[in-house]
C-alpha positions in Angstrom: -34.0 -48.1 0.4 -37.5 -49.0 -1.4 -38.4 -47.0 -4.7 -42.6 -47.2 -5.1 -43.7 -45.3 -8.7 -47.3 -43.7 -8.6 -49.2 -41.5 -11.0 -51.2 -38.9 -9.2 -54.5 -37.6 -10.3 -53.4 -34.8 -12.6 -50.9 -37.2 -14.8 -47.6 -36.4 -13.3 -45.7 -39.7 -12.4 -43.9 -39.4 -9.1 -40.8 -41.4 -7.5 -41.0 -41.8 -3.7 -38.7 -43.3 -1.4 -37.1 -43.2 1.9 -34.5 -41.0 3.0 -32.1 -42.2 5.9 -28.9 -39.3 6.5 -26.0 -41.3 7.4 -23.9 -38.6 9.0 -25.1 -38.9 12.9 -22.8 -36.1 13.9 -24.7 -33.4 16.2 -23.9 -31.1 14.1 -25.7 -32.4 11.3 -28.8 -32.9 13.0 -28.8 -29.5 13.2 -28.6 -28.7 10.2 -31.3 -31.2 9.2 -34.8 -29.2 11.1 -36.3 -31.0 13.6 -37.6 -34.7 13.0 -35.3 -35.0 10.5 -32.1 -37.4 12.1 -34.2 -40.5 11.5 -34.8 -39.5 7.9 -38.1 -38.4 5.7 -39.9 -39.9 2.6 -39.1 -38.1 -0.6 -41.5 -37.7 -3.9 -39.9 -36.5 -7.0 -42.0 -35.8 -10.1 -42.7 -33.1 -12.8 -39.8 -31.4 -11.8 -41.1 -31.1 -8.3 -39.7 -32.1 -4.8 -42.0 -32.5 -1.5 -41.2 -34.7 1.5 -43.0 -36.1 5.1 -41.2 -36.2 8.0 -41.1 -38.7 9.7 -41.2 -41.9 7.2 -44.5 -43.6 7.8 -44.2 -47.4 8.8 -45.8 -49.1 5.9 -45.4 -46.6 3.0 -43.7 -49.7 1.1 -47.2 -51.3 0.6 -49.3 -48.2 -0.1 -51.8 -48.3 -2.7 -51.9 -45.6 -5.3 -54.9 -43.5 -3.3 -52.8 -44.0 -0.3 -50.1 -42.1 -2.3 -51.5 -39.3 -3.5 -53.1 -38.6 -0.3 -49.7 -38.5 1.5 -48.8 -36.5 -1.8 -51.6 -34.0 -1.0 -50.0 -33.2 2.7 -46.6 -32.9 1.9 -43.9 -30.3 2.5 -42.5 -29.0 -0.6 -39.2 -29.0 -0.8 -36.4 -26.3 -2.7 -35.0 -28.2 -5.3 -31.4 -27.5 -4.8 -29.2 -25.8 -7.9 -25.6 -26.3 -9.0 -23.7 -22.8 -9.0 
């Protein structure tokens, strides 16, 4: 799993890497949505989640406009809570 760091246009810096589940059960692909089962690339910054689905082939040697363009179109995600 790659970690790539970028700072987006408004300040925030934002982690992103790949996601790969490892359970292959068919029950959890269900419970993943479809597209999911062959994993999604996550961004994590200012307290913020969002994701694409699926992980695009060369993300690992995007440049930082590449980034926040793929930062632009992504699904934000439910950050999930303890409780």
């Amino acid at each position: 799993m790659a970690l790539r760091t970028f700072t987006c246009r408004d300040g925030v810096t934002w982690n992103v890497w790949n996601v790969v589940p490892t359970l292959s059960t068919a029950t959890r692909r269900l419970t993943l949505g479809t597209g999911m089962a062959e994993g999604w690339l996550c961004f994590e910054g200012g307290g913020l989640k969002r994701r694409i689905v699926p992980v695009p082939a060369d993300w690992e040697a995007w440049e930082q406009d590449q980034f926040q363009v793929a930062l632009d179109g992504a699904e934000s995600v439910q950050r999930k809570t303890d409780g």
